[in-house]
Structure formats: structure tokens, C-alpha cells
C-alpha positions as CSV (number, residue, x, y, z in Angstrom):
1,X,-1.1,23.8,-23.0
2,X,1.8,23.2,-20.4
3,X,0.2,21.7,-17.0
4,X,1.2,22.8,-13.9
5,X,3.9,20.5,-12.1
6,X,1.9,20.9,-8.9
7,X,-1.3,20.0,-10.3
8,X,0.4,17.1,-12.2
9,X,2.2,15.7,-9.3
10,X,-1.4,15.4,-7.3
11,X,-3.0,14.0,-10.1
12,X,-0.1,10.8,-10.1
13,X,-0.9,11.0,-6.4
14,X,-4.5,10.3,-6.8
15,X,-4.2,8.0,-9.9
16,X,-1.7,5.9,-7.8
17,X,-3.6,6.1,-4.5
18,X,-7.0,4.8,-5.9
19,X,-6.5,3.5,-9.0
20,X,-7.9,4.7,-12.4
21,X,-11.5,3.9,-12.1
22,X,-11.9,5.7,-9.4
23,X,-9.9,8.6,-10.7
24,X,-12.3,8.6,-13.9
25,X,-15.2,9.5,-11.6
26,X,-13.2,12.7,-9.9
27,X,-12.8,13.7,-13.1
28,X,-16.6,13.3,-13.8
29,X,-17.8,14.7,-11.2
30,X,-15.3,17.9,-11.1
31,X,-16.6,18.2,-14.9
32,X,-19.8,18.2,-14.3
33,X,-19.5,21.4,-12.3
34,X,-20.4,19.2,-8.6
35,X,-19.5,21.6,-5.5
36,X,-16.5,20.9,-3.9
37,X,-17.8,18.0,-0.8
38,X,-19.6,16.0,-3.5
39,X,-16.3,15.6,-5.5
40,X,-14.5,15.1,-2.6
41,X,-17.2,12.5,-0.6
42,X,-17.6,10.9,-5.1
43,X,-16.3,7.6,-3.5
44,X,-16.7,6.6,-0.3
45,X,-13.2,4.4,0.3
46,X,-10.3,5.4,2.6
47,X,-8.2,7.9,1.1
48,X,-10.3,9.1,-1.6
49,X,-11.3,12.8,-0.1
50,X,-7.6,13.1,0.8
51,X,-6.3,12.6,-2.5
52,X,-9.3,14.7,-4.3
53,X,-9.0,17.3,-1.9
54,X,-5.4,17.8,-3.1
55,X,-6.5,17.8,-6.7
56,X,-8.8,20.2,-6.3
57,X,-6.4,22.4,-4.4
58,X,-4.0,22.0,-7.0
59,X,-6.2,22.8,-9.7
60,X,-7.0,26.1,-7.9
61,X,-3.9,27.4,-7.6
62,X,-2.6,26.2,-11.0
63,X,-5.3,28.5,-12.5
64,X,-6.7,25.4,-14.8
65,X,-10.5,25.2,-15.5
66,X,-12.3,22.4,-14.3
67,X,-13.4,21.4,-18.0
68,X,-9.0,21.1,-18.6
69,X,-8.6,19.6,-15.4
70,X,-11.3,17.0,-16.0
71,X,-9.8,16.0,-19.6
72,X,-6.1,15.7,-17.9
73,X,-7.3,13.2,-15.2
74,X,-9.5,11.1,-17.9
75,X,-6.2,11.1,-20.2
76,X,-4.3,10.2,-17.3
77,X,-6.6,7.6,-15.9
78,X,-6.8,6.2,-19.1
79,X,-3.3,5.4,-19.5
80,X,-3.0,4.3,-16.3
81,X,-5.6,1.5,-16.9
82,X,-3.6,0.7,-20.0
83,X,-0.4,0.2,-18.4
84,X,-2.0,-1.4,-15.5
85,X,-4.3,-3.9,-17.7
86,X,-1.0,-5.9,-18.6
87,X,-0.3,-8.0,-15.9
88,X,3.3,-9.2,-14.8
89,X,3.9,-12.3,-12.4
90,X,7.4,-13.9,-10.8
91,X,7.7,-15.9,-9.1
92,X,9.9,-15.5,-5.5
93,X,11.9,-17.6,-3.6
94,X,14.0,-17.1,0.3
95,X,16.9,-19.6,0.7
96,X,19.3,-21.4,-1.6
97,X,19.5,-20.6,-4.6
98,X,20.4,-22.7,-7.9
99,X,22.0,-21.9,-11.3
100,X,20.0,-24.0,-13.7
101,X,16.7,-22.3,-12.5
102,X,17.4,-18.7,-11.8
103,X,14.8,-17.0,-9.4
104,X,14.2,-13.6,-7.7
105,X,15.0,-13.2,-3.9
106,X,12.6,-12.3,-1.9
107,X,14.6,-10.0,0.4
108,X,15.6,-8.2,-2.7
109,X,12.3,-8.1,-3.9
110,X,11.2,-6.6,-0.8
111,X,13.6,-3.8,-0.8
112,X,13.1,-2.7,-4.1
113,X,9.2,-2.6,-3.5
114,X,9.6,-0.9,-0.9
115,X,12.5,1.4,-2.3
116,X,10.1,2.7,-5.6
117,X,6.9,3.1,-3.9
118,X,6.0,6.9,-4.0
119,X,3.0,7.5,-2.6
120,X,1.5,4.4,-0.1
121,X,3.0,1.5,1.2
122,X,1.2,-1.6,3.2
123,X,2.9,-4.5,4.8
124,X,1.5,-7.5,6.6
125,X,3.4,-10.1,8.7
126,X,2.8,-12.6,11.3
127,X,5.6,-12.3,12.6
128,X,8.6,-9.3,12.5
129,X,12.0,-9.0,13.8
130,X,14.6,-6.2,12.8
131,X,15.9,-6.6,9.5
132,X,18.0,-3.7,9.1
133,X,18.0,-3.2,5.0
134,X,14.2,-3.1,5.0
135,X,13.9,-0.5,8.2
136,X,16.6,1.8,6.4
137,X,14.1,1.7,2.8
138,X,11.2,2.1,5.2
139,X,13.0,5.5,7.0
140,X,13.8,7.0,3.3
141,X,9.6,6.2,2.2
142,X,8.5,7.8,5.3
143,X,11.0,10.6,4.3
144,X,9.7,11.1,0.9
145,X,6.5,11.7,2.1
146,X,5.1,7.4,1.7
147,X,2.5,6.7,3.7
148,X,3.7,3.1,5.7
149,X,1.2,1.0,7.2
150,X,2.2,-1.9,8.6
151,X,-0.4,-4.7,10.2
152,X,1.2,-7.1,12.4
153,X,0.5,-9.6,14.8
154,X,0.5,-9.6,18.8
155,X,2.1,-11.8,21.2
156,X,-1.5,-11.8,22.9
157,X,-3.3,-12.5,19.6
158,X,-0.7,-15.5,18.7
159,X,-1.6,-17.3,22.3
160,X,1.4,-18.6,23.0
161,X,2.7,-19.0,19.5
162,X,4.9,-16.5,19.2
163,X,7.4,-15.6,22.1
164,X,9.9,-12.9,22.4
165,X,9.2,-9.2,21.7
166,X,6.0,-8.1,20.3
167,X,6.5,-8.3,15.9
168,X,5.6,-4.5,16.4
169,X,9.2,-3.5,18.2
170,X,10.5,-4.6,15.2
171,X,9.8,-0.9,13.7
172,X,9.8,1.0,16.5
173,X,12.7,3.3,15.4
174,X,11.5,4.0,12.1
175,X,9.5,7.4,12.2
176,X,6.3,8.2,10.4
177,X,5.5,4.2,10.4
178,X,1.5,3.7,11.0
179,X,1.4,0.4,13.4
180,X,-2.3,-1.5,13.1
181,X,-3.2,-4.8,14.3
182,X,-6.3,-7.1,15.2
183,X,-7.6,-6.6,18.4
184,X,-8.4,-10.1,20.4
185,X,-12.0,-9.1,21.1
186,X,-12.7,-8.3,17.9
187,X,-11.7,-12.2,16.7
188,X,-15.3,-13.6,16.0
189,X,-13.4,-17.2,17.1
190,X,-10.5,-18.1,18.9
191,X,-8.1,-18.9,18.3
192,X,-8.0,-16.6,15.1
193,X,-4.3,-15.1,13.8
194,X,-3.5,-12.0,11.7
195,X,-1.1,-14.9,9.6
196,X,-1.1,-12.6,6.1
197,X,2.2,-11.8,4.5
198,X,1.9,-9.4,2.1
199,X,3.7,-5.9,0.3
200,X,1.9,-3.7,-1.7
201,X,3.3,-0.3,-3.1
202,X,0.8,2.1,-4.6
203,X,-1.6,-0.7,-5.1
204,X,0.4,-1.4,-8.7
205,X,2.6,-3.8,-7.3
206,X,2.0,-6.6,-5.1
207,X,4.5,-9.2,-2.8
208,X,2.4,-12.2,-1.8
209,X,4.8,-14.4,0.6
210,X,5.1,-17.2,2.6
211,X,7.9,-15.4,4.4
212,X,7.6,-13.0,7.6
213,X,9.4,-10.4,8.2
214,X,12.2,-11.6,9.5
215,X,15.7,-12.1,8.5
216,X,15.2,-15.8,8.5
217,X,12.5,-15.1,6.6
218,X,13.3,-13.2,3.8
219,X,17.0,-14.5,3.8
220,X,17.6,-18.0,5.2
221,X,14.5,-20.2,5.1
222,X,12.8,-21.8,2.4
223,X,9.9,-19.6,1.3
224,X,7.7,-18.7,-1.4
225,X,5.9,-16.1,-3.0
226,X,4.3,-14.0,-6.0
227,X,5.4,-10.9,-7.5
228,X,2.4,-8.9,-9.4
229,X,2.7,-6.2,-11.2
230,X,-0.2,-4.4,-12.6
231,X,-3.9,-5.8,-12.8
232,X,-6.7,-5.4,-10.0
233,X,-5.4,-7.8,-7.3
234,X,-2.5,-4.7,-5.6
235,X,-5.1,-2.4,-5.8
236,X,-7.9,-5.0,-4.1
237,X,-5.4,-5.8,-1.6
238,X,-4.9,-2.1,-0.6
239,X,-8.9,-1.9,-1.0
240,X,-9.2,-4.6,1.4
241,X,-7.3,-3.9,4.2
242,X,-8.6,-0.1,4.3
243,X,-12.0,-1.3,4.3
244,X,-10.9,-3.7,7.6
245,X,-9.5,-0.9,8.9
246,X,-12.6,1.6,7.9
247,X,-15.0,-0.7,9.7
248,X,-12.5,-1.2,12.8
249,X,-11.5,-5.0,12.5
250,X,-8.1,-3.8,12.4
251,X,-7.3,-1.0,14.9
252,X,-3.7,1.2,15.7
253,X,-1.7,0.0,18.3
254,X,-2.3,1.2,21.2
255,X,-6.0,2.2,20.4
256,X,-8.8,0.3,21.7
């Protein structure tokens, strides 16, 4: 049988956006015959009606059954959980550099996370200033059609820590970028700051950092971080911050 590329290219959408165990029950439930809102409502986390909704669509204009639709996404969620079982960790370094021990940079790092994720991308930083190489990689996702969140702090949320322009100006000319934060009232103590700095790209690959988003940051300080590939902790980390955002501890810009 020769798939349809539309239909395939929604079902790596899906698989990517939530992750083979979750793709395992679309496939259930669209082989079991359920009507249309139960397989799209199957699993009740951000994204997931989105992404079935555009399988489904797909598989009605492709012309495939649901039975041959089903067995593509349990074949494709299984090899997905294969690939994704073998976990892959490096270790990341801003600053100096030194020959005997050779170590990824993290500015690098950033830009090629950013530069191969295809469907969702999720930044955190404290703190952000314009580093041009990473806006330019963020203005080709959005143009490929990546969804880009980025969660940053405020100047009101750091009290006085931070100073200058708020970290959000920072990608203010990049179009298509989703801006959240964490409002001050809904801080259960003060003080309380948004001080995560992470990357993930289609919850398969995950930059966990000591370094902002800065160029002194990424470039010239001394900082420290994690590369993962594969496993569940990119795909909890994505899980996490849409749940914050789900139940409204983190909110858009500009939204109350």
C-alpha cells in the first residue's frame, strides 16, 4: 500500500507533538470505530485535539480506512518509542574552551536545536537580550510553520533584579513568536522568579542550561548544561509547561 504524503506528514506531526504513547491511544480509539470528538478530546493535554484533528482530516481526504490508518500510527508510534527509548546525554559548556577535553558549545547547541525542530519549539530564560544568530533560526521555525513559545521573565516579577528592557523585547521582531510569562499575583510567595533555562524541540530533544539567553550567556560566561536526546524527560518538560500554561500559572503577555 503506498500512504498518502499528507496523511503521513500529520501523523510525524502528531507522533512528534505528543509523543508515542499518546499516539498509540489515537490510534486505538480511531480503530475502535469512536466518533470523531471522542478521538479528538482521547487525551485531555494541550495540543492533542489539534494534532488528532489533523489526522483525522488527513485520513479523510487520503481515502484510507480507519482500520489502515490505525495500524500506520501503531507502527509509527512503535518505532518512535524505539528510537526514543535510547537515551543520549552531553554535556554543554559557554566560555573558554580547552583542547585536552573537547566540549559542545552551548550557543551552537542552541542554534542547531532550534534549527531542526519541525513541528514545536519551547524556550525558557530568566533573562533575554538580542542574540542575533538565535532570532534569525527562530524567524526560519516560525516560517516553517514551528510553533515558538517562549516563557520569560519580567522586570516586575525580578523586583529589582533585573534592569534594562523587559527579557521579552528581546524577540520582539521575530513574527509568529508566542510570548508567556508568570504573572506577579499569581506567585503563591514573594519573592518568587520564573529562573528556568531550558530548550526543547518536539519534546525529543532537550537543552537544560545554566545560561540565559543572552549573548554573554551562551557565548562569554562560564555556563553549564545538559543535552538530551530521546527518553521521557523533553517530552515531560513540554508536558509540564503546557499543563502551567493549561491551568493559567503561566499567562501571554499582555493577558491578564
Amino acid at each position: 500500500m503506498t500512504w498518502e504524503p499528507a496523511f503521513e506528514a500529520a501523523a510525524e506531526a502528531a507522533v512528534h507533538r505528543l509523543g508515542p504513547a499518546h499516539l498509540r491511544v489515537l490510534a486505538d480509539r480511531l480503530g475502535g470505530g469512536w466518533p470523531e470528538q471522542a478521538v479528538r478530546h482521547a487525551v485531555p493535554v494541550s495540543g492533542f485535539a489539534e494534532a488528532a484533528g489533523a489526522v483525522l482530516a488527513a485520513r479523510q481526504e487520503s481515502g484510507l480506512s480507519e482500520a489502515e490508518a490505525a495500524a500506520y500510527l501503531r507502527g509509527l508510534a512503535a518505532g518512535h518509542a524505539q528510537r526514543s527509548a535510547a537515551v543520549r546525554v552531553e554535556s554543554v559548556w559557554s566560555g573558554p574552551s580547552t583542547h585536552p577535553v573537547p566540549v559542545r558549545a552551548t550557543a551552537q547547541v542552541l542554534i542547531d536545536l532550534v534549527r531542526d525542530a519541525r513541528s514545536e519549539l519551547l524556550l525558557m530564560t530568566y533573562s533575554a537580550t538580542a542574540y542575533r544568530p538565535l532570532l534569525t533560526e527562530l524567524a526560519a521555525a516560525t516560517a516553517r510553520g514551528v510553533t515558538v513559545v517562549v516563557v520569560v521573565e519580567t522586570l516586575s516579577g525580578a523586583a529589582g533584579a533585573l534592569r534594562g528592557k523587559e527579557p521579552a523585547a528581546a524577540f520582539a521582531g521575530v513574527p509568529g513568536v508566542e510570548m508567556w510569562h508568570w504573572p506577579t499575583e499569581r506567585r503563591a510567595e514573594r519573592p518568587a522568579r520564573m529562573h528556568a533555562k531550558i530548550a526543547v524541540a518536539d519534546r525529543r530533544t532537550l537543552l537544560l542550561s545554566s545560561a540565559n539567553l543572552t549573548q554573554s550567556g551562551v557565548d562569554r560566561n562560564i555556563e553549564a548544561g545538559l543535552l538530551v536526546r530521546g527518553g521521557s524527560a523533553p517530552q515531560r518538560a513540554a508536558e509540564h509547561i503546557a499543563e502551567l500554561q493549561t491551568r493559567g500559572i503561566l499567562a501571554r503577555l499582555g493577558t491578564a
